[in-house]
C-alpha positions in Angstrom: -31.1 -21.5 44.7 -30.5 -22.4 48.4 -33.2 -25.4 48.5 -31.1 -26.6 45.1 -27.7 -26.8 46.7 -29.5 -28.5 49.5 -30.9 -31.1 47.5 -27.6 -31.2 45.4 -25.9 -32.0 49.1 -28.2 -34.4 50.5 -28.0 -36.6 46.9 -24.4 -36.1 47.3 -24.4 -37.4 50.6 -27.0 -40.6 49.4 -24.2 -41.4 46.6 -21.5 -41.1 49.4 -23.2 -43.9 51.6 -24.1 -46.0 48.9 -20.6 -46.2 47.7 -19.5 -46.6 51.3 -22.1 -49.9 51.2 -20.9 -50.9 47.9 -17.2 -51.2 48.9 -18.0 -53.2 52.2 -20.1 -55.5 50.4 -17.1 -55.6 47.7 -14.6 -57.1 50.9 -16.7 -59.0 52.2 -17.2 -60.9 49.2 -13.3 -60.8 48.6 -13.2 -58.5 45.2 -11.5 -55.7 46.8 -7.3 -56.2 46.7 -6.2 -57.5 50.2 -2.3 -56.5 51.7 0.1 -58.6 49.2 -2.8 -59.1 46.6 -2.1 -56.8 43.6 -4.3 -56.2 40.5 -6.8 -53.7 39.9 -10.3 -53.2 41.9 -13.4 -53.7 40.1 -14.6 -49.8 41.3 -11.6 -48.4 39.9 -12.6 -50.7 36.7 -16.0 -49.3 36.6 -17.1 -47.1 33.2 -18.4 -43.9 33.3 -21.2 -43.6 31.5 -21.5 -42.8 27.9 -24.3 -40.3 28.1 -25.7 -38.2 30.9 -29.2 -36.7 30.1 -30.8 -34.2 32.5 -32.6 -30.5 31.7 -30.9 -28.5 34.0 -27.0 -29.3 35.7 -25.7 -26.8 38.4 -21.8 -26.5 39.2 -21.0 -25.6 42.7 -18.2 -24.1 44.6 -16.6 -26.0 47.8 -19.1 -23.9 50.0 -22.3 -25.3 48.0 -22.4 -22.5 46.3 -23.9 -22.7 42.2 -21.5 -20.9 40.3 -22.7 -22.6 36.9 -26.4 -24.0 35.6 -26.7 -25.6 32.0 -30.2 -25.7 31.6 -33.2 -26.7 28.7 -36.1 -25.1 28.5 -38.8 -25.7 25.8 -36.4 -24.7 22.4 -34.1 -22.6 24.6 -30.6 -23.9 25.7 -28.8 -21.4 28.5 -25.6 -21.7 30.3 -25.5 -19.0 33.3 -22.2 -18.4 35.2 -22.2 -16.6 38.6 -19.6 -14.8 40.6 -18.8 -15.7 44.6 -21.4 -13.1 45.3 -24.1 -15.3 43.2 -24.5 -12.8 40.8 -24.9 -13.8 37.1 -21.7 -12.1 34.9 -22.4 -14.2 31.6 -24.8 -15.9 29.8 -24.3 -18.2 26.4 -28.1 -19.2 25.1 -29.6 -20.3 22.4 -33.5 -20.1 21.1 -34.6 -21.5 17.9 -31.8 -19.9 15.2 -30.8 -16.8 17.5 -28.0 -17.2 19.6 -27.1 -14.5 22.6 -23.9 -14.1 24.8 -25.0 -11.4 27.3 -22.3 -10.3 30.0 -23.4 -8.6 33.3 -21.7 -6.3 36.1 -21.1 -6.9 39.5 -24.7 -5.9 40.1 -25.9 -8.6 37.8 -27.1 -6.1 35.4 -27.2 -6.5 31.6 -23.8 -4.1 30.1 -23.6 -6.1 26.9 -25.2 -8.5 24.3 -23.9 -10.2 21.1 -26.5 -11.6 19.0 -26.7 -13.4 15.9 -30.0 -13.8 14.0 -30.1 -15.5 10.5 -27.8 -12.8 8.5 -28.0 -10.6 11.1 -25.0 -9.8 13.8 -25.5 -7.0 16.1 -23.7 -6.1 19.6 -25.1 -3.8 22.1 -24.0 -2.2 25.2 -25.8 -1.1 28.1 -25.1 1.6 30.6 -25.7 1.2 34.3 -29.2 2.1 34.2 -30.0 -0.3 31.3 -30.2 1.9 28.9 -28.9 1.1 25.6 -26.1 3.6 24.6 -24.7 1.8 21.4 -25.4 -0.6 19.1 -23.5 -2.0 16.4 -24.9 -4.3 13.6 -24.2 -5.7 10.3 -27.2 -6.8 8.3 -26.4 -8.7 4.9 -23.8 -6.4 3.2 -25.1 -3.2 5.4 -22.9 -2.4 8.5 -24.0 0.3 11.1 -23.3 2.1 14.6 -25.7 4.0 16.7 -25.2 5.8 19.4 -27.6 6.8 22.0 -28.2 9.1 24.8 -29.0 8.7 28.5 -32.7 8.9 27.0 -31.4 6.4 24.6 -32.5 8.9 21.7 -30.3 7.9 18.3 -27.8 11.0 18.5 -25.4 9.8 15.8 -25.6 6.7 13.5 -22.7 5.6 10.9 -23.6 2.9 8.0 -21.9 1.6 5.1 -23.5 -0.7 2.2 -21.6 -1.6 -0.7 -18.7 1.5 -1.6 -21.6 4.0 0.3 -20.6 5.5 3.9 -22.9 7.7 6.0 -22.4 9.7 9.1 -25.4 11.3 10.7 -25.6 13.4 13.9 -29.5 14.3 15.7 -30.2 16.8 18.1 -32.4 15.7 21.0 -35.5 16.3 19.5 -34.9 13.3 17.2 -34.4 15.5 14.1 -31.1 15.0 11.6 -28.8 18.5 11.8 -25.8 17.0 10.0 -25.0 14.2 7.7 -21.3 13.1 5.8 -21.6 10.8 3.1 -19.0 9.2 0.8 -20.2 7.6 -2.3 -17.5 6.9 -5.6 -15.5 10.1 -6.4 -17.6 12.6 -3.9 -17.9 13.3 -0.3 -20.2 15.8 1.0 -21.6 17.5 4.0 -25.2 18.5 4.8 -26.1 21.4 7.7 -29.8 21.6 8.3 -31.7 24.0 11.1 -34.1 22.6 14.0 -36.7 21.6 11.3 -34.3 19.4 9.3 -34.4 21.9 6.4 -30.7 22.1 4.5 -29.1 25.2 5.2 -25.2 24.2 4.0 -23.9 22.0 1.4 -20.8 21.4 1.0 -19.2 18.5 -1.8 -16.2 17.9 -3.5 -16.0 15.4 -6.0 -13.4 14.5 -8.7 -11.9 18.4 -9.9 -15.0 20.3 -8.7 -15.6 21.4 -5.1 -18.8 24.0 -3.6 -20.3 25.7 -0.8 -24.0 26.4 -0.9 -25.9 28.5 1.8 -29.6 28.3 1.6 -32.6 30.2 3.7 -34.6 29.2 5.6 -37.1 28.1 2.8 -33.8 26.1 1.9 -33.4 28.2 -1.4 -30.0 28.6 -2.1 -29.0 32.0 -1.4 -24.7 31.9 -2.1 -22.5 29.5 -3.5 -19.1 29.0 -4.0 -17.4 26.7 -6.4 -14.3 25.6 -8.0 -14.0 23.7 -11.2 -10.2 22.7 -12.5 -8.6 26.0 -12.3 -11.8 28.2 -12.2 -13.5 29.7 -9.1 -16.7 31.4 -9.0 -19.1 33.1 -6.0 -22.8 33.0 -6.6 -25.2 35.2 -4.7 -29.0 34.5 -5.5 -32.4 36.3 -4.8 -35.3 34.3 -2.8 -36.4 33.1 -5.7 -33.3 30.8 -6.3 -32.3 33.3 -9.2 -28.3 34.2 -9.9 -28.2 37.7 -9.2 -24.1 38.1 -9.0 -21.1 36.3 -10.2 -18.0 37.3 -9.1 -14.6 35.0 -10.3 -13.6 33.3 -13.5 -16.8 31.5 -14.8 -18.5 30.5 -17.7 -21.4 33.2 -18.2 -24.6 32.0 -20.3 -26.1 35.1 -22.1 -29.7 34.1 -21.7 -30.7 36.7 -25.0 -28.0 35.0 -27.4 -28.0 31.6 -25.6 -24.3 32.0 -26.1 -22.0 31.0 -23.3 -18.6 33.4 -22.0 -16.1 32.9 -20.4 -15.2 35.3 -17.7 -11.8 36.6 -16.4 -10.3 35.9 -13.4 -11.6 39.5 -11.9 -14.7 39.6 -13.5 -18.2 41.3 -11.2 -21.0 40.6 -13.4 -24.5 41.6 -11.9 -27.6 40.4 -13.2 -31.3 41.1 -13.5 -34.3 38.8 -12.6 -34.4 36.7 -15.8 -30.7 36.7 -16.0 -29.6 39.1 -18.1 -26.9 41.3 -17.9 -27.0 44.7 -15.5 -23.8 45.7 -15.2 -20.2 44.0 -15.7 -16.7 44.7 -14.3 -14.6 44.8 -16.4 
């Protein structure tokens, strides 16, 4: 950079002399206004040219200093701007269809990009490391955030697309431990262990509403639900099978096929292929 604003000075300078020679030639020949003589000089007349064409221009400060450079290169198009420590804080480019606007620290390093790709839109930000700790895009009709770590390991990630949201957390083995989705009429919220198997479900969704615990095989173990007025608590074996039902429920007989009803206080236990044990009251 110091061998440019050298050159830049020293063409300065050349432009500076030859304009000096210009206007003595200019009296001497008697086009320059003389004392009493009024009318316009033919320097002040000149016309700046229509169109300038260079690959690279550099701005500098009073001191020499480039604090600007608009430059060309193969089917890129950048324009840098620097602080009064030289340090590059911004940069508007272009390459082929993708167009960037980065912005820099003190330090000159990179803290945030917008970028725009096609359909694609995204903005990321950059700790002081370089690391990318977030990210936000939108990708046709799809818009999502992600947050990173100091790793910069995903640790939570929220999309929409269409009427569909989705919140997502990871733990920092990359695996998903809870998720909250919206979709229509029902929202819900997924728990799962270390290995990403579903230990809690919870949902609600129009005029029902449950919370199902699972084991660690994720077979659901207890559930309770609510449907209009009725409530009911499930407790299952480790096959999946209903083995208690406390609340008021609906109670399919599985010898008769027929389905009861059950009161509000109603304990009904159950044996393996669902039929009745015991009952209360």
């Amino acid at each position: 950079m110091g061998n440019e604003v050298e050159e830049i000075k020293a063409r300065l300078a050349a432009v500076e002399r030859s304009m000096q020679r210009y206007r003595a030639a200019l009296t001497a020949l008697g086009l320059v206004a003389v004392t009493g003589l009024s009318g316009p000089s033919l320097v002040g007349a000149a016309k700046a040219p229509g169109v300038i064409q260079a690959m690279m221009f550099q701005v500098v400060d009073e001191r020499g200093e480039v604090v600007a450079t608009l430059a060309a290169q193969g089917d890129g198009v950048s324009l840098n701007l620097y602080d009064k420590a030289g340090k590059r804080r911004a940069m508007l480019g272009t390459i082929g269809d993708q167009a960037i606007l980065g912005l820099y620290d003190k330090a000159g390093k990179r803290r945030a990009d917008m970028d725009t790709f096609d359909d694609n839109q995204s903005v990321a930000l950059y700790d002081d490391a370089g690391k990318t700790r977030a990210v936000l895009t939108n990708i046709g009709d799809d818009v999502g955030l992600m947050l990173n770590d100091k790793a910069e390991q995903t640790r939570a990630l929220l999309n929409t697309t269409g009427d569909r949201a989705l919140l997502q957390f990871y733990d920092e083995s990359k695996k998903r431990r809870a998720f909250v989705g919206v979709s229509d009429d029902l929202a819900s919220l997924t728990l799962n262990d270390q290995t990403e198997k579903k230990r809690a479900f919870l949902g609600a969704g129009g005029d029902r509403a449950s919370l199902t615990i699972y084991d660690k095989d994720e077979k659901p173990r207890a559930s309770l639900g609510a449907l209009g007025t009725d409530t009911g608590l499930d407790l299952h074996d480790e096959a999946g099978k209903v083995r208690a039902v406390l609340g008021n429920f609906d109670l399919k007989q599985s010898a008769t096929g027929s389905t009861e009803h059950r009161a509000t206080s109603s304990l009904v236990l159950l044996d393996g292929q669902g039929g009745m044990l015991w009952e209360a009251p």
